[in-house]
N, CA, C and O of each residue as an XYZ file, in Angstrom:
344
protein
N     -22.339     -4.474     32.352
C     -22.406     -4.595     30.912
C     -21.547     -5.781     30.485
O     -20.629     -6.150     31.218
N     -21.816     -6.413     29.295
C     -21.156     -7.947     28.817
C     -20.566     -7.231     27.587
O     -20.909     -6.157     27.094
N     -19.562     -8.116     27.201
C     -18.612     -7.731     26.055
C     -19.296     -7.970     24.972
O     -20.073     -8.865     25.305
N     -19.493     -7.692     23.794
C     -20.513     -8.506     22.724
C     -19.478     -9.452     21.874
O     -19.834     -9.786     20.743
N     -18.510     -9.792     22.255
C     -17.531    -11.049     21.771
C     -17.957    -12.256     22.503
O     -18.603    -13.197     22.042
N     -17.324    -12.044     24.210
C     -17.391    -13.529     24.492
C     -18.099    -13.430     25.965
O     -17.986    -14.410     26.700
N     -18.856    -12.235     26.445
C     -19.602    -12.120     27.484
C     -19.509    -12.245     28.151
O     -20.399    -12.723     28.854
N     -18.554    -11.994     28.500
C     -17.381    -10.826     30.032
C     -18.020     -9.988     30.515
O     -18.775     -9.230     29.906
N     -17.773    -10.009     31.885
C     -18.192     -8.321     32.323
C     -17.126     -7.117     31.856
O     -15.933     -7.269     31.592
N     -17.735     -6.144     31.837
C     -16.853     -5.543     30.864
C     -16.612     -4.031     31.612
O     -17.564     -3.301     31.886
N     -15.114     -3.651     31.917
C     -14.117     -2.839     33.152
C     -14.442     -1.487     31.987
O     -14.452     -1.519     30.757
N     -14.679     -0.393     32.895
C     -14.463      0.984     32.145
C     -13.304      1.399     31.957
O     -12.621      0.455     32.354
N     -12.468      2.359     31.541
C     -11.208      2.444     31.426
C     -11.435      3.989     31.388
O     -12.095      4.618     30.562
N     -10.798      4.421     32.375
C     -10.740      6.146     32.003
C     -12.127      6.832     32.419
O     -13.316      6.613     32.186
N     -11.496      7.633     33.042
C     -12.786      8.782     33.708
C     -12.757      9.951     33.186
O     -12.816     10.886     33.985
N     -12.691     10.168     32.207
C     -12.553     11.433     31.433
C     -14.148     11.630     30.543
O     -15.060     10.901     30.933
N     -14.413     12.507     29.494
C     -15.336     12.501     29.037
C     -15.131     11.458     27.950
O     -16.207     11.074     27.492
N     -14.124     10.921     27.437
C     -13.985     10.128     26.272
C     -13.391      8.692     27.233
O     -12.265      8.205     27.132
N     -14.602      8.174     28.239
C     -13.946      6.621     28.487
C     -14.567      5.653     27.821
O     -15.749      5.632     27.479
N     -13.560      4.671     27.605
C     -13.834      3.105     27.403
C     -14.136      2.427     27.901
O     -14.101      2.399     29.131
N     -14.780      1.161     26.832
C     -15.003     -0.063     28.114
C     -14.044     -1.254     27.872
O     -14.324     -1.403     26.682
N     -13.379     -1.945     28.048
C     -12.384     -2.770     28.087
C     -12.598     -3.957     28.784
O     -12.533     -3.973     30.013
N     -12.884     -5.100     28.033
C     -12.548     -6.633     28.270
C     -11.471     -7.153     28.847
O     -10.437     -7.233     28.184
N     -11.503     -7.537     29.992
C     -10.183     -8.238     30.093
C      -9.954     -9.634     29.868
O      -8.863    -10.127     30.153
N     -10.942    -10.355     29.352
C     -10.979    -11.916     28.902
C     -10.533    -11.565     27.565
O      -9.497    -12.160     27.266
N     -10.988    -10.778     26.653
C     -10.759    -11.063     25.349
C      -9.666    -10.274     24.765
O      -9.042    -10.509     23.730
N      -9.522     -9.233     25.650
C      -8.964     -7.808     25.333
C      -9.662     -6.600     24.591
O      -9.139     -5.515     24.337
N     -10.767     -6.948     24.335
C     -11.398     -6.073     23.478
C     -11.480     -4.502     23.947
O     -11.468     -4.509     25.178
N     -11.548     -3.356     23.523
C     -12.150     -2.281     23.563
C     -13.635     -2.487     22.853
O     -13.908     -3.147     21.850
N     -14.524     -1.682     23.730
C     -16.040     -1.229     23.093
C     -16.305      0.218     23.725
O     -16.112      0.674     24.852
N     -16.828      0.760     22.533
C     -17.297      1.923     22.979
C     -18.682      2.107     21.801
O     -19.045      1.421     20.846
N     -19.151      3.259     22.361
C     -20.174      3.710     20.941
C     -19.418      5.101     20.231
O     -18.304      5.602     20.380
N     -20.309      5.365     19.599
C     -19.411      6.189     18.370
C     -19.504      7.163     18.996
O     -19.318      7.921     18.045
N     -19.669      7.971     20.012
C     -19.737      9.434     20.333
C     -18.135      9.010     21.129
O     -17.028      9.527     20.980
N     -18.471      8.154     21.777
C     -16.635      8.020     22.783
C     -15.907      7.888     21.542
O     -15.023      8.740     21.462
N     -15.971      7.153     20.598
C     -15.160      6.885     19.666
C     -14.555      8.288     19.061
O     -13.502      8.895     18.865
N     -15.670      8.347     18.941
C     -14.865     10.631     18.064
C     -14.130     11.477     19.234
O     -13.251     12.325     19.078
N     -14.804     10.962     20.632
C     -13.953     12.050     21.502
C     -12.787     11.281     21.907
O     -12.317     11.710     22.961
N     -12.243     10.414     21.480
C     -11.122      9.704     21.438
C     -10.532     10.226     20.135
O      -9.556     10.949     20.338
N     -10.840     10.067     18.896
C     -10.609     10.308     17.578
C      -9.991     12.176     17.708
O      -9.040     12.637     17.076
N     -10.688     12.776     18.493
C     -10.932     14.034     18.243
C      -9.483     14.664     19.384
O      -8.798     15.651     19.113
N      -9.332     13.879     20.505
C      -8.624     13.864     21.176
C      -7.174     13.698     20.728
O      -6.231     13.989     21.464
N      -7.043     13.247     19.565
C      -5.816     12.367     19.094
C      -5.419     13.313     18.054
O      -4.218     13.574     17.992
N      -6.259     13.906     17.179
C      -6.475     14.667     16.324
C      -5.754     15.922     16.608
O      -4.850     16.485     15.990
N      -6.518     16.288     17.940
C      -5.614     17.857     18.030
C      -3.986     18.275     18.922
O      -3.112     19.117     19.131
N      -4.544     16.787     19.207
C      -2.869     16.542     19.719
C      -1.855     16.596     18.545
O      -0.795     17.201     18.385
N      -2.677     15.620     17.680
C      -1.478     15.471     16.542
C      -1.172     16.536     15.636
O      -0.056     16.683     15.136
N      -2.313     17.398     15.388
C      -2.496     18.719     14.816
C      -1.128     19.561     15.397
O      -0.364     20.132     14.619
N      -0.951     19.555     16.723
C      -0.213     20.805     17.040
C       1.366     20.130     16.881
O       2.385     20.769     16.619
N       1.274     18.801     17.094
C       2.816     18.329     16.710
C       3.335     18.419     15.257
O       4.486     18.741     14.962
N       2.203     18.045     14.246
C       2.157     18.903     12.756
C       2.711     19.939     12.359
O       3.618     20.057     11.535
N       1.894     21.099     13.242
C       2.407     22.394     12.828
C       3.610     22.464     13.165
O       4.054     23.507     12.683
N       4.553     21.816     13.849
C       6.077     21.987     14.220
C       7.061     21.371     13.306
O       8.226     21.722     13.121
N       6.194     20.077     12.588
C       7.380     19.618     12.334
C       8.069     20.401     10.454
O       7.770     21.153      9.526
N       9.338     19.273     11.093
C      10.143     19.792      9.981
C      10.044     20.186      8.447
O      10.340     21.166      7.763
N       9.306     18.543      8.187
C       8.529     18.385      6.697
C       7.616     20.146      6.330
O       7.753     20.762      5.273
N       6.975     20.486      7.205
C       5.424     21.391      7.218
C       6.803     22.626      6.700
O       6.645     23.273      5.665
N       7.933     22.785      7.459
C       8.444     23.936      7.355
C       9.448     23.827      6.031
O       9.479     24.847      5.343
N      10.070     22.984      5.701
C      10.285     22.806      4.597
C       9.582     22.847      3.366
O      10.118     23.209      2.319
N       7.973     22.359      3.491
C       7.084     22.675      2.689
C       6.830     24.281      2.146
O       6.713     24.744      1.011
N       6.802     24.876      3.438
C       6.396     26.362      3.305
C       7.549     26.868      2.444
O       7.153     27.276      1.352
N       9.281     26.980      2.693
C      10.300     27.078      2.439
C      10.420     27.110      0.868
O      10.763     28.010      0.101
N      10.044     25.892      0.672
C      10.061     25.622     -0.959
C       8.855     26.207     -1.624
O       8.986     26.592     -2.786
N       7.777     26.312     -1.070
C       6.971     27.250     -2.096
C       6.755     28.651     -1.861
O       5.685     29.147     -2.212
N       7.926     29.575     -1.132
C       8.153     30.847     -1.140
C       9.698     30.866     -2.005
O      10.334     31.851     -2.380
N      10.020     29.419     -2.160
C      11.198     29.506     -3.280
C      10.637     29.930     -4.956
O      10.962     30.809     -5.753
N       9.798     28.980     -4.972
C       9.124     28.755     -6.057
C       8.339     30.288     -6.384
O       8.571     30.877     -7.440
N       7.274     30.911     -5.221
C       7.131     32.130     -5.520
C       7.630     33.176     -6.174
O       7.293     33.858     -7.141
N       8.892     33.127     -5.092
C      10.161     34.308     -5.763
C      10.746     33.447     -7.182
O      11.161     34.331     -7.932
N      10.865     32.634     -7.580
C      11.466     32.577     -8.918
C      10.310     32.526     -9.760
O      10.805     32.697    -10.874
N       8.840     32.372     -9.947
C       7.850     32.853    -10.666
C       8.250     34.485    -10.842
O       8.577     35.069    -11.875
N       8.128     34.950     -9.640
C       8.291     36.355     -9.642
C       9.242     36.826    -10.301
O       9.119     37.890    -10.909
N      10.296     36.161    -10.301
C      11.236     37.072    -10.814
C      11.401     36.652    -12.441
O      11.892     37.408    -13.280
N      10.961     35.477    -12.681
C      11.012     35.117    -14.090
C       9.801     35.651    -14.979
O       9.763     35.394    -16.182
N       8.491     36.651    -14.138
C       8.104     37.579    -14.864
C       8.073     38.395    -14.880
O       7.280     38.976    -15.621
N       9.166     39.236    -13.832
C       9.543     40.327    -13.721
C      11.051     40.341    -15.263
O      11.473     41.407    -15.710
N      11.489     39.148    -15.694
C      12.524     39.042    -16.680
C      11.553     39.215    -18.170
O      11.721     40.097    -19.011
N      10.878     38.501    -18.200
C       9.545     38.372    -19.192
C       9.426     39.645    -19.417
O       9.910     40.097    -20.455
N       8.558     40.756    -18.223
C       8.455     42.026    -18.561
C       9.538     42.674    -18.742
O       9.157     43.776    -19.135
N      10.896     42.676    -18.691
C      11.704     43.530    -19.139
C      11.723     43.530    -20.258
O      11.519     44.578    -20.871
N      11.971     42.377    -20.886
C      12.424     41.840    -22.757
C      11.424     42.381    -23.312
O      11.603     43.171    -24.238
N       9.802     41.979    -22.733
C       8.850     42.401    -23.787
C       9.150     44.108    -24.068
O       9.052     44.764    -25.105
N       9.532     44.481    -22.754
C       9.329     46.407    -22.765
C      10.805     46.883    -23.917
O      11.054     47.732    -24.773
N      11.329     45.971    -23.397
C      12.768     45.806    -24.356
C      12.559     46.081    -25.878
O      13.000     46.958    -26.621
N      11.665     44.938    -26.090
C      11.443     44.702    -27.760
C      10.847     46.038    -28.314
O      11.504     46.500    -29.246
N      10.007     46.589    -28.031
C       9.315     47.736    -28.278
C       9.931     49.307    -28.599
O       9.158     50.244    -28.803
């Protein structure tokens, strides 16, 4: 196969189900779009599970079970006064 840049023979890279083809005159990567997603897809769930760990994600959660409990409790204050007034 030729590179469609500068028409190299063109080296596979990787024996997996998601390989490339790789130029070594130009440097190019080529692939078609199905390698492209199982590369994409590959990267994806890697990065997915380093996500769920990090710090930011847990701090996120943190602050909106803060926010929960002070909704909660500021209409649990609401319902006292109103029962109050009565």
């Amino acid at each position: 196969m030729l590179c469609p840049i500068c028409d190299a023979d063109i080296v596979i890279v990787g024996q997996t189900e998601a390989d490339m083809d790789y130029c070594p005159e130009c440097e190019a990567t080529v692939g078609n779009h199905a390698q492209v997603e199982r590369v994409l897809d590959r990267y994806r769930s890697r990065h997915a599970k380093i996500t769920k760990k990090s710090p930011k994600m847990r701090e996120g959660r943190r602050r909106k079970k803060q926010n929960q409990r002070f909704r909660q409790e500021r209409s649990n204050k609401e319902a006292f006064y109103e029962a109050d007034a009565y």
